[in-house]
C-alpha positions as CSV (number, residue, x, y, z in Angstrom):
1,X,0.0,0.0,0.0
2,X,2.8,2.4,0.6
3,X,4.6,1.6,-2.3
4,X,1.5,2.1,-4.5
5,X,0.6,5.8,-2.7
6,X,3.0,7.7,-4.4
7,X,1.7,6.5,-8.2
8,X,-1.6,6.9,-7.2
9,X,-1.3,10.6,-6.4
10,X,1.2,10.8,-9.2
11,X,-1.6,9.4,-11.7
12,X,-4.5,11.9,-10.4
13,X,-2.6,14.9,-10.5
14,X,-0.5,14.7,-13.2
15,X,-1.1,15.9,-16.9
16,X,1.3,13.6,-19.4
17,X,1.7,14.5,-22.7
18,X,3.7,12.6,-25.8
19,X,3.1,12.0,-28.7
20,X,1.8,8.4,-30.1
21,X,3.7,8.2,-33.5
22,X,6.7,7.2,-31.2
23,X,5.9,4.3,-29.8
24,X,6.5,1.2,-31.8
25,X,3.3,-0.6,-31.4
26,X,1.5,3.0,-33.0
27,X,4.0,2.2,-36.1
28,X,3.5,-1.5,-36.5
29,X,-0.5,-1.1,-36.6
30,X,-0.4,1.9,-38.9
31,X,1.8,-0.6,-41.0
32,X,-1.2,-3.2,-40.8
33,X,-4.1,-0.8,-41.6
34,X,-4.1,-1.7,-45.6
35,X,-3.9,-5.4,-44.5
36,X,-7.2,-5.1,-42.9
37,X,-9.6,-7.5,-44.3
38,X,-11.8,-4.3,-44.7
39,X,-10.0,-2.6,-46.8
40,X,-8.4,-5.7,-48.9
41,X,-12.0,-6.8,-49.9
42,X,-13.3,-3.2,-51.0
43,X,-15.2,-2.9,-54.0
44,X,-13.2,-2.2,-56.8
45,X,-16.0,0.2,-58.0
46,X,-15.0,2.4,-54.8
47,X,-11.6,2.3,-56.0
48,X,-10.3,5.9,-57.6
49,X,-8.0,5.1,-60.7
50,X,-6.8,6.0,-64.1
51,X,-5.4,3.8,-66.6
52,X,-2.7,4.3,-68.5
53,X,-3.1,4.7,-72.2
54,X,0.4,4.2,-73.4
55,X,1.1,0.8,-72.2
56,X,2.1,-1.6,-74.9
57,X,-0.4,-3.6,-73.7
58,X,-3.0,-1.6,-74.7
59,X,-1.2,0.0,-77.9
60,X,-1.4,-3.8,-79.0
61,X,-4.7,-4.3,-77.8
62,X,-5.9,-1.1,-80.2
63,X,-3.9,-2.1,-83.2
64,X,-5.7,-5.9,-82.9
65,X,-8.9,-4.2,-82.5
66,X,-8.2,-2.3,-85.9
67,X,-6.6,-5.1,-87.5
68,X,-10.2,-7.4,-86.7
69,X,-12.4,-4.8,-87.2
70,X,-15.1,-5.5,-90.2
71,X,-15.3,-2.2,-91.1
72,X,-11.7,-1.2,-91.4
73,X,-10.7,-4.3,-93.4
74,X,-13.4,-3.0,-96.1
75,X,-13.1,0.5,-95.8
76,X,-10.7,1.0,-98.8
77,X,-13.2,-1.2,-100.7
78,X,-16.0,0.9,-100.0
79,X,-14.5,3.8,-101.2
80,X,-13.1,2.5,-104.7
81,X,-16.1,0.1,-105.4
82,X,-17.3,2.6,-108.3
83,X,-14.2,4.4,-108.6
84,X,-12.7,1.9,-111.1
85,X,-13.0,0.8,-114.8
86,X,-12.2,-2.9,-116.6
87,X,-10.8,-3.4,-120.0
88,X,-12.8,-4.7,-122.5
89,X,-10.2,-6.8,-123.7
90,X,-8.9,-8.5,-120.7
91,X,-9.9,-12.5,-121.3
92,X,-12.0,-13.4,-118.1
93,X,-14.6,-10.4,-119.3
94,X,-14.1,-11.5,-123.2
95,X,-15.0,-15.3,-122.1
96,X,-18.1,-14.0,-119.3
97,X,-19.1,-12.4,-122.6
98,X,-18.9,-15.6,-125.1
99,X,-20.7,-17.7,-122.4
100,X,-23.6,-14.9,-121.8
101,X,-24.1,-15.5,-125.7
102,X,-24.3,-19.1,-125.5
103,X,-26.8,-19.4,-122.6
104,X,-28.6,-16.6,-124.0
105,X,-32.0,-17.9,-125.5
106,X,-32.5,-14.9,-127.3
107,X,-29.6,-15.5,-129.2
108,X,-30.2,-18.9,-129.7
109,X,-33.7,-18.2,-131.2
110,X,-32.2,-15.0,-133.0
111,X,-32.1,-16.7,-136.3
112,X,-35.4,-18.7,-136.4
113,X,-37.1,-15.6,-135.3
114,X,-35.4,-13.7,-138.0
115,X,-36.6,-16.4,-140.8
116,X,-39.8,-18.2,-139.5
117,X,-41.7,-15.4,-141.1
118,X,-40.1,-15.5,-144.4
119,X,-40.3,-18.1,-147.5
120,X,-38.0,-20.8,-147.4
121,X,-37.3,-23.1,-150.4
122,X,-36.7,-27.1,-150.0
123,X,-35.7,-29.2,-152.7
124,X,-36.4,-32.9,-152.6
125,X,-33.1,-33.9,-153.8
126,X,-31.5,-32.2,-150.4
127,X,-29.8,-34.2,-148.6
128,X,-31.7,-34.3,-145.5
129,X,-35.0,-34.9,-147.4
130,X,-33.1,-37.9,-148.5
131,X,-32.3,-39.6,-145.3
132,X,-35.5,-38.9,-144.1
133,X,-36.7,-41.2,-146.9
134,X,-34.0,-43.9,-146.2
135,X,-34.9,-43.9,-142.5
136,X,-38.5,-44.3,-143.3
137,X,-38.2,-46.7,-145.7
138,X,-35.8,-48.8,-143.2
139,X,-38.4,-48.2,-140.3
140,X,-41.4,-49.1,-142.2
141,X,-42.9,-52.7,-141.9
142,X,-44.9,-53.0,-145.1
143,X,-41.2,-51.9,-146.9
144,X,-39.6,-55.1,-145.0
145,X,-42.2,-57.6,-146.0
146,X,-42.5,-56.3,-149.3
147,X,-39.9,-59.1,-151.0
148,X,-41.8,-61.9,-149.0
149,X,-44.9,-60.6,-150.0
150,X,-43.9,-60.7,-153.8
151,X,-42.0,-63.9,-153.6
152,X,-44.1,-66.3,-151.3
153,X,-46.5,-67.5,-153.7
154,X,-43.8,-68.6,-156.2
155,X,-41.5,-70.5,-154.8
156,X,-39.3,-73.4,-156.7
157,X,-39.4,-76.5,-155.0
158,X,-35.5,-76.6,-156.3
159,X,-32.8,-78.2,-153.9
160,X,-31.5,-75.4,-151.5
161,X,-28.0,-76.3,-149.4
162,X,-29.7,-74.3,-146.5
163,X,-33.4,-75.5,-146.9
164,X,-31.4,-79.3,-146.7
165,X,-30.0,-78.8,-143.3
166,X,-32.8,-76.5,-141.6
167,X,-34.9,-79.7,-142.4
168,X,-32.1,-82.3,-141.1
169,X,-31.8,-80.2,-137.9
170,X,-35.6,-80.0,-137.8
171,X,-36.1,-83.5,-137.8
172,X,-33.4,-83.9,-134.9
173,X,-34.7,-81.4,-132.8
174,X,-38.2,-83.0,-133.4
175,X,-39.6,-85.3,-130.7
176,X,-42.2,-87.1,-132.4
177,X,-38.5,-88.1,-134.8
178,X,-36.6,-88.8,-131.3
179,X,-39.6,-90.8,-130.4
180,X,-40.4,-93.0,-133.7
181,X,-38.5,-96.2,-132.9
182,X,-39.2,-96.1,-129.5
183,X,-42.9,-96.1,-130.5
184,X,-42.6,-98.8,-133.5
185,X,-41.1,-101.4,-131.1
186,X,-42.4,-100.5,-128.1
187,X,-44.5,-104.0,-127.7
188,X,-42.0,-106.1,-130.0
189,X,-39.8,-107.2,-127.7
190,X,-39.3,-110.1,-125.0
191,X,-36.8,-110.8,-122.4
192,X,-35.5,-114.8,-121.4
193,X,-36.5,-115.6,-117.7
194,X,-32.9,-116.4,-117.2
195,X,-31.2,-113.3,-118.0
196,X,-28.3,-112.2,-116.0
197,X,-29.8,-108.6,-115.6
198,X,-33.2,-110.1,-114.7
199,X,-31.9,-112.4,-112.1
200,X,-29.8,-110.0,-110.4
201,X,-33.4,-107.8,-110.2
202,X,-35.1,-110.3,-108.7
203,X,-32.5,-111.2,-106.0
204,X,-32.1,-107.7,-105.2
205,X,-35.8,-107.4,-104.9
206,X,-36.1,-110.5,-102.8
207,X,-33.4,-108.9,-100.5
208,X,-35.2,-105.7,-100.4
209,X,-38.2,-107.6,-99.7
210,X,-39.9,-107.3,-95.7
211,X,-41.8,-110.0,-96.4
212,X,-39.1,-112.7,-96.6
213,X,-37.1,-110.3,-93.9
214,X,-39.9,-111.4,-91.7
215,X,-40.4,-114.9,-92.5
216,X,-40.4,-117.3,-89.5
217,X,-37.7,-120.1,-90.3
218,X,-39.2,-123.0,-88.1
219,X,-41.5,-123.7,-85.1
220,X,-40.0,-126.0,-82.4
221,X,-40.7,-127.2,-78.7
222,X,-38.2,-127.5,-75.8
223,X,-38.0,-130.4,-73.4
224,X,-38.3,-128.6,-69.7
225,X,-35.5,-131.6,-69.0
226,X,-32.9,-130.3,-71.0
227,X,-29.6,-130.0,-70.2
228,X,-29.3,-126.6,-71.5
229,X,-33.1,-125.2,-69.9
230,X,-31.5,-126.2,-66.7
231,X,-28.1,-124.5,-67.3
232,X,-30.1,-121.6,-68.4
233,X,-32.1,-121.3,-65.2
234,X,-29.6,-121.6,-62.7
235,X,-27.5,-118.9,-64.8
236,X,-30.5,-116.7,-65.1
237,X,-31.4,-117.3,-60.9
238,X,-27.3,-116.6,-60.3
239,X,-27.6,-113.0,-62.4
240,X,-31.0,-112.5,-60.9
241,X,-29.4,-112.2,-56.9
């Protein structure tokens, strides 16, 4: 108590006066102000700034800007687009030309329209009055009979190389032909009973047979005294067990 009285009157009557900047724990939180979360996470639209124009990054980003523009890349077009003439002799504009005649149906119909209403003179010995007659002629049916027609009513029974063999070949091809013998001699004919062929058919066909497959051989009784019944019972009662 005694060694607290003099600081107690000390605090209560006296007046102290320094300044705070020179203590070091007024410097280290003045330091840590801007680390405040506070102030870190600010909105950027409180911020005051200015950029700088003359950076290269954005000197690049205007001359990519110009460089992708639409408008720019056809700005010298617009300008020249009816400032400008074409020869007349240069060959793409001679060849549009040659192809605008060709495709043109005007031109195609230039000369018929010129003519249809004009005289024209055909003489039958041109040569397109001519083939029309040849193809007509070749065409027409009554033109391709017209030799048959005259001819088939006279016909000379002479001897013809061709007429020979389209009737030999006939007569082969013919079936009643193929079939004449066969029909002649049909019912003229008789076979021995002991033929070699015919017996070997009639073994076969007795072999083939079910009936004699299934023909009992013999009917017979057996003694119940037998020596073999009674060796066939006791081996029948042994494999029975």
């Amino acid at each position: 108590i005694a060694y607290k009285s003099d600081y107690k009157d000390d605090n209560v009557n006296a007046d102290y006066n320094y300044p705070a900047t020179l203590t070091p724990s007024y410097e280290t939180t003045k330091k840590l102000t801007c680390l405040k979360d506070g102030n870190y996470r600010q909105s950027i639209d409180k911020l005051k700034y200015s950029s700088v124009a003359s950076t290269p990054q954005m000197l690049q980003a205007k001359v990519n800007a110009q460089q992708l523009s639409n408008l720019n890349y056809r700005s010298e077009y617009e300008k020249s687009k009816t400032h400008y003439t074409l020869p007349q002799d240069v060959p793409e504009l001679v060849k549009a030309k040659s192809n605008a005649e060709l495709y043109s149906e005007n031109k195609y119909k230039e000369g018929w329209t010129k003519s249809k209403g004009q005289g024209f003179e055909l003489s039958l010995d041109s040569l397109s009055i001519l083939a029309a007659k040849a193809s007509r002629d070749i065409a027409s049916d009554v033109k391709y009979k017209e030799e048959y027609e005259k001819g088939k009513g006279k016909a000379a029974a002479t001897s013809d190389s061709h007429l020979l063999h389209s009737l030999l070949v006939a007569k082969r091809d013919s079936e009643i032909a193929y079939k004449k013998g066969f029909q002649e001699s049909k019912t003229q004919f008789h076979l021995p009973m002991d033929m070699v062929n015919l017996s070997h058919a009639k073994q076969a066909q007795a072999l083939a047979s079910d009936l004699d497959y299934r023909k009992k051989l013999h009917e017979y009784t057996v003694l119940p005294d037998d020596m073999k019944v009674q060796w066939a019972k006791k081996a029948y009662g042994l494999q029975s067990e």
